[in-house]
Backbone bond lengths (Angstrom), bond angles and torsions (degrees), N, CA, C in turn:
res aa  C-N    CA-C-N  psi(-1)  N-CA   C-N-CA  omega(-1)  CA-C   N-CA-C  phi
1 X - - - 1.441 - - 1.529 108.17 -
2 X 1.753 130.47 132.93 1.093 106.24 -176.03 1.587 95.21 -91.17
3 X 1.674 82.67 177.37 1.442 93.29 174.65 1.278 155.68 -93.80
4 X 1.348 90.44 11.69 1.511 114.23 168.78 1.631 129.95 -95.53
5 X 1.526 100.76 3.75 1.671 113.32 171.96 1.610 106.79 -91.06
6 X 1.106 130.28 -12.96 1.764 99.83 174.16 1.836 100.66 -91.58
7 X 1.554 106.77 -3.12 1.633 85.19 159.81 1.001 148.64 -101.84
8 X 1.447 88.70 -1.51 2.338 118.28 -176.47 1.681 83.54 -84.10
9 X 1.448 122.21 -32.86 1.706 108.92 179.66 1.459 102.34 -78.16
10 X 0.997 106.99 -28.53 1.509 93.66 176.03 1.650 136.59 -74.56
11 X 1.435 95.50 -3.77 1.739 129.56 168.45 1.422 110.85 -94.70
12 X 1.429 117.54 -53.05 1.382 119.89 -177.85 1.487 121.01 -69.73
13 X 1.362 102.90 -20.99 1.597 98.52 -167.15 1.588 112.80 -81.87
14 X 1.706 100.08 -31.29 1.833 103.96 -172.28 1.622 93.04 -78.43
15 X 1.797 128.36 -42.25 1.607 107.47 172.69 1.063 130.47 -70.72
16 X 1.440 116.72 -8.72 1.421 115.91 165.03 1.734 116.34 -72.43
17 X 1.210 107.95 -53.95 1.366 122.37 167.13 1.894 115.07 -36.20
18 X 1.406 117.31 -38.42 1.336 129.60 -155.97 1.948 81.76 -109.96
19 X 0.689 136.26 -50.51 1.419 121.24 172.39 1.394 114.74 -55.11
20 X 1.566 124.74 -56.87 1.681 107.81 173.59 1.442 115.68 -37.97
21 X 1.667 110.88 -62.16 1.102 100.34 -169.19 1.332 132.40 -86.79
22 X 1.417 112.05 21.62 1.378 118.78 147.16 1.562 124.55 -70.90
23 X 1.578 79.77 -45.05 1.737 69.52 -171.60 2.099 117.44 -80.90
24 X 1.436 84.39 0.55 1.674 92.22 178.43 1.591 103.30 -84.27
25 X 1.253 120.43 5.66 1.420 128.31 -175.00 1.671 106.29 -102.12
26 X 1.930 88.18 -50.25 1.361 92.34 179.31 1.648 123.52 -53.01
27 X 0.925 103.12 -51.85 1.702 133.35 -179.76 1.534 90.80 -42.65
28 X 1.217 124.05 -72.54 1.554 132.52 -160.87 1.542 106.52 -70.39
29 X 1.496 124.47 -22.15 1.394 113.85 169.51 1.424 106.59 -84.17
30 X 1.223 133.76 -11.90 1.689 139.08 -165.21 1.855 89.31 -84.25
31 X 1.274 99.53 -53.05 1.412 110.85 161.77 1.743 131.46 1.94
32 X 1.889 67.15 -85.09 1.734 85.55 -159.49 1.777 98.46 -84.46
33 X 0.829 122.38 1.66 1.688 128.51 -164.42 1.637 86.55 -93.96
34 X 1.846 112.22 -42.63 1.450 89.60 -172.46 1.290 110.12 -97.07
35 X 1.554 125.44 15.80 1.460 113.27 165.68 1.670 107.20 -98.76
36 X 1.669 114.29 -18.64 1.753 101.05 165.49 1.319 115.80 -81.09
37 X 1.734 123.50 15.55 1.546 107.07 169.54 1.091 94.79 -111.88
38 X 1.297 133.90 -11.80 1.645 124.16 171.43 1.639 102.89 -72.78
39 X 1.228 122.65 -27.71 1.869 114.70 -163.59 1.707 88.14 -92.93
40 X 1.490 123.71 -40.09 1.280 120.15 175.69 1.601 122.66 -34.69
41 X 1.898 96.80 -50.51 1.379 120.45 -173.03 1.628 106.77 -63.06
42 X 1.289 100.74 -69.03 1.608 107.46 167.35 1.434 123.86 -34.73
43 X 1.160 120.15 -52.28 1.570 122.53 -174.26 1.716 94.08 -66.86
44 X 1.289 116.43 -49.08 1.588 109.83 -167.90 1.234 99.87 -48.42
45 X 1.373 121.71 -76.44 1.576 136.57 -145.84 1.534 101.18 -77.19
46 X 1.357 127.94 -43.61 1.675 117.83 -164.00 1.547 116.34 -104.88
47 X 1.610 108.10 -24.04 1.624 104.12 -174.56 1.804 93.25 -117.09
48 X 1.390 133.56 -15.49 1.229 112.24 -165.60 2.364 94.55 -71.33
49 X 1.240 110.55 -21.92 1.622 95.03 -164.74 1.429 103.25 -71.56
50 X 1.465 120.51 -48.88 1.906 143.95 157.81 1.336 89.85 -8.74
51 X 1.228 133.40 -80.56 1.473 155.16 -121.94 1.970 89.08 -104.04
52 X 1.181 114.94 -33.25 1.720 101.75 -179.13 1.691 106.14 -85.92
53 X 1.397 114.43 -23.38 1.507 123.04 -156.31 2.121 79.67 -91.87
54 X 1.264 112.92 -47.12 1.789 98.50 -179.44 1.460 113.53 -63.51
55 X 1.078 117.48 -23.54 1.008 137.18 -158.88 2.119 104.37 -73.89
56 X 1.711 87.78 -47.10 1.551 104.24 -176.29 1.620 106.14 -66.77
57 X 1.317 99.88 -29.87 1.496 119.88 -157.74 1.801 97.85 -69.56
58 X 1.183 104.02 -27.33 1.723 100.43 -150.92 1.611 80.01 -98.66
59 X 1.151 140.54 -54.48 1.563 145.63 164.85 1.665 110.30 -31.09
60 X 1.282 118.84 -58.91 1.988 104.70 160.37 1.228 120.27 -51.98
61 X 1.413 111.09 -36.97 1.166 113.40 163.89 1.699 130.02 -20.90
62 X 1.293 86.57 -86.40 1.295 114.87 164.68 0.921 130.12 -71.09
63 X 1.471 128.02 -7.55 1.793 131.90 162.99 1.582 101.87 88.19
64 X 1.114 107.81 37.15 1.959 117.10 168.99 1.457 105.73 -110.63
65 X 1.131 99.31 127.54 1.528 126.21 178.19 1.674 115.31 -73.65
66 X 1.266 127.03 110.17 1.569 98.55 -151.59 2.357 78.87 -123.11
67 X 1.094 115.96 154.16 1.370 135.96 136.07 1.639 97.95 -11.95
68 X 1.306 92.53 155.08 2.044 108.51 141.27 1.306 110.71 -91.03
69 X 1.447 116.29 121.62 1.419 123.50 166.48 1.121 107.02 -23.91
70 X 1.853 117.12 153.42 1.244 128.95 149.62 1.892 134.55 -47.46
71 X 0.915 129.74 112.03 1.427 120.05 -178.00 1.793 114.47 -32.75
72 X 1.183 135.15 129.33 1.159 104.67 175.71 1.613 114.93 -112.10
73 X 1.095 115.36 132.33 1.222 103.59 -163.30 1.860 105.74 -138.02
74 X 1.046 124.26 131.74 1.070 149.12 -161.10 1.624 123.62 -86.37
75 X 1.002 131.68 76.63 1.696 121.72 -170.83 1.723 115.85 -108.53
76 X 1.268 85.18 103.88 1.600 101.05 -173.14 2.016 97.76 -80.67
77 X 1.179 99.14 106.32 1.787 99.38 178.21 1.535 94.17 -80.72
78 X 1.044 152.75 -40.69 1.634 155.89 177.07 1.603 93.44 -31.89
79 X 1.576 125.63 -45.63 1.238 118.47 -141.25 1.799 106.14 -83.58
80 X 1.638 112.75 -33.99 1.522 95.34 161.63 2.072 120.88 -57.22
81 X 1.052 116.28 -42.89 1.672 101.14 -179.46 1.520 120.09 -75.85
82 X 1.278 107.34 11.74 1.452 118.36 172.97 1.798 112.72 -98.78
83 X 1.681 99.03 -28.91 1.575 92.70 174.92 1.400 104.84 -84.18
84 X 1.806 125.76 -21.89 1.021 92.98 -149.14 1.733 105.41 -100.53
85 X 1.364 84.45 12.68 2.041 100.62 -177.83 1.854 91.41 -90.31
86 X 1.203 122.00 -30.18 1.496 121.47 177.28 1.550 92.41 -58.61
87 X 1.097 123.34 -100.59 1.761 134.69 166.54 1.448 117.88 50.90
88 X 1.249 132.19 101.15 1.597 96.81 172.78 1.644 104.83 -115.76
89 X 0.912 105.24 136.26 1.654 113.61 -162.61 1.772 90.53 -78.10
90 X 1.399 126.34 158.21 1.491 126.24 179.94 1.577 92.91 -130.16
């Protein structure tokens, strides 16, 4: 055995070690970024109108004169590099 392999393992093993768990970090922040633009998306489009119309509701209530809600409108910038990776050029 020469003798310079239990110290290249002794190099390889802690960057090997420090690369998994980078990328097991990486992976899990790619993660959670794409489950807060899915709850982002959701709250915009399905519960933010729910929440303006109860909202109006509790204001007649009470005899407050309220605005027309804001339009709500949703702009997913993700969604152009998603068509254009769909795309097949001829």
């Amino acid at each position: 055995m020469p003798s310079y392999l239990p110290q290249l393992l002794a190099i390889a093993v802690p960057i090997g070690v420090q690369l998994v768990v980078f990328l097991r970090w990486l992976h899990r922040r790619i993660r959670d970024d794409e489950i807060n633009r899915a709850f982002v998306h959701d709250v915009a489009t399905n519960h933010l109108p729910h929440i303006y119309d109860a909202l109006r509701a509790m204001a007649e209530q009470q005899g407050i004169v309220l605005d027309a809600p804001p339009p709500v409108s949703f702009i997913d910038l993700n969604e152009r590099r998603r068509e254009k990776s769909r795309r097949t050029w001829v």
